[in-house]
C-alpha positions as CSV (number, residue, x, y, z in Angstrom):
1,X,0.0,0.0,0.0
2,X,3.2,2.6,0.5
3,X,4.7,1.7,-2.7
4,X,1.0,3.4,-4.2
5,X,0.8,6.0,-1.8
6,X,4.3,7.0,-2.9
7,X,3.4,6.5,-6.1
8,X,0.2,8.9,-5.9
9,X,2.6,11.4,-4.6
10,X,5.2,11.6,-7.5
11,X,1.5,11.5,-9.8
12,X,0.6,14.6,-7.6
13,X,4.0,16.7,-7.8
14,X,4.2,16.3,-11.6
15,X,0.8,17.4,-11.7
16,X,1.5,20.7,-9.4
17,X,4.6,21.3,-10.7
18,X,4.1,21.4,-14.4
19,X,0.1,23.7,-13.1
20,X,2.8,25.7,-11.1
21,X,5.1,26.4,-14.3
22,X,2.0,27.4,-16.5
23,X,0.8,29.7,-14.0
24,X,3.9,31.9,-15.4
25,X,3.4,30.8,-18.7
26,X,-0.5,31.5,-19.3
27,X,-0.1,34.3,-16.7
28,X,-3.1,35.9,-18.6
29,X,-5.4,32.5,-18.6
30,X,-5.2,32.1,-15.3
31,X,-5.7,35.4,-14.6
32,X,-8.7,35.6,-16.5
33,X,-10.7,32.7,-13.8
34,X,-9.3,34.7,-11.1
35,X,-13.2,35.8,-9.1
36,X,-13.3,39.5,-10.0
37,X,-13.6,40.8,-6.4
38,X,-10.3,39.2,-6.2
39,X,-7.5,42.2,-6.2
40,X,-4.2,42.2,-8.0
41,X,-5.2,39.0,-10.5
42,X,-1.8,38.5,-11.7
43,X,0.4,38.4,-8.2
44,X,-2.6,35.7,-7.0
45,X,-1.7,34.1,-10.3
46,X,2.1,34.0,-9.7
47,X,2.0,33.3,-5.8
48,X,-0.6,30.1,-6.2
49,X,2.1,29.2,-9.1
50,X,4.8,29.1,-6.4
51,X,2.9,27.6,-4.0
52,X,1.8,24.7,-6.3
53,X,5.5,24.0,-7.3
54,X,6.5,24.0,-3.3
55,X,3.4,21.5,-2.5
56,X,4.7,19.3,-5.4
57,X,8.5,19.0,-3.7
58,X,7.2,18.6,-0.1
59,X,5.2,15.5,-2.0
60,X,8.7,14.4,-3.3
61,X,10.3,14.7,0.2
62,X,9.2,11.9,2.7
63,X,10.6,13.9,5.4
64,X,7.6,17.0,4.3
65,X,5.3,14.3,2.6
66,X,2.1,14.7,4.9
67,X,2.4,18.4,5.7
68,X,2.5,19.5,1.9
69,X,-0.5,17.3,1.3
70,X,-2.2,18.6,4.8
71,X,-1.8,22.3,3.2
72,X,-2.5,21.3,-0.4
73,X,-6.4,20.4,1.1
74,X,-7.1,24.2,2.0
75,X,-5.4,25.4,-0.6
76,X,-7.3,23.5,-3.5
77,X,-10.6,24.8,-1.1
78,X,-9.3,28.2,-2.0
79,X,-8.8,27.8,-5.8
80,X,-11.9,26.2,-6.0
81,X,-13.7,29.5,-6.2
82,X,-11.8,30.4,-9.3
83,X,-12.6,26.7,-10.9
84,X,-16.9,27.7,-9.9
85,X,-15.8,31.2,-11.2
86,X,-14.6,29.4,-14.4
87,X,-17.2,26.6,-14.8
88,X,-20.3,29.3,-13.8
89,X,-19.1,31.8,-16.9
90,X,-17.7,28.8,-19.4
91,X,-14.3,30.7,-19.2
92,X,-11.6,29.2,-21.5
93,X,-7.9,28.2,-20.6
94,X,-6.3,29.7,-23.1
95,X,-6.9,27.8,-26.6
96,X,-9.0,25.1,-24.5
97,X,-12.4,25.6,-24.3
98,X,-13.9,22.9,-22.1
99,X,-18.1,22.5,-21.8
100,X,-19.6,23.6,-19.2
101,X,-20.6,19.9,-18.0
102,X,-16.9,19.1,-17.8
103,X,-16.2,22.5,-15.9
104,X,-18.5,21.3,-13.3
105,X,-17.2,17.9,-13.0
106,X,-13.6,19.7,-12.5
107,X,-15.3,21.6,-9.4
108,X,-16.9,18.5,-7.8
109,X,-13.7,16.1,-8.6
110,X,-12.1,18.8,-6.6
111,X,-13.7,17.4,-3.1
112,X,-12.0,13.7,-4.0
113,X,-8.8,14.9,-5.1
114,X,-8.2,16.3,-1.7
115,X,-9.3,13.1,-0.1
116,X,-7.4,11.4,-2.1
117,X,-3.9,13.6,-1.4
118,X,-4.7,13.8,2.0
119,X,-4.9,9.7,2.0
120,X,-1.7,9.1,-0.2
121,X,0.5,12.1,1.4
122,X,-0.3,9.8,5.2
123,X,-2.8,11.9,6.8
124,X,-5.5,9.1,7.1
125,X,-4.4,7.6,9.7
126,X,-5.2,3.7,10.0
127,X,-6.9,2.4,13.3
128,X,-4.9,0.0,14.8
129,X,-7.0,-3.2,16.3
130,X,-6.1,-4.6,19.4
């Protein structure tokens, strides 16, 4: 069961590393799903970009493997108003325009991913039977 756990992680990091890099690539895309009450689009842009590329080596690390994936759970709770932002407006990703029943899918995926990295990264702790 570690060997898929670890396994998840290094599926996780490449996944936030490589959404971390295009965050300062499609600067503008993701600025564009950013909730308009939101100020200073860009610098939430760049910052979530760092943060995503931090999450994905604390994944990597064993020594940092449960807190990244403790933080990554409110984290993707707080980018989830830009992915109900995007899916409420059908807001493409750059070239990618995605229905709007896949947009929604993408928000309510969002609730098992979490579990899901919360459970690989170790913070599901097992009950130990006497």
């Amino acid at each position: 069961m570690d060997y898929l756990k670890t396994g998840l992680c290094w599926v996780f990091a490449l996944f936030f590393f490589v959404a971390g890099i295009m965050h300062f690539v499609e600067v503008e895309s993701f600025a564009a799903i950013v909730p308009p009450l939101l100020p200073f689009p860009k610098l939430i842009v760049w910052v979530t970009g760092i943060m995503e590329m931090i999450f994905a080596v604390g994944l990597l690390v064993s020594r940092y493997r449960k807190q990244a994936g403790f933080w990554l759970a409110p984290f993707l709770l707080a980018v989830l108003t830009a992915n109900i932002y995007m899916a409420m407006y059908n807001i493409p990703m750059g070239e990618s325009v995605a229905s709007s029943t896949a947009l929604w899918i993408r928000v309510m995926l969002q609730f098992p991913l979490i579990a899901l990295i919360l459970w690989a990264s170790g913070n599901f702790a097992s009950r130990k039977t006497p």
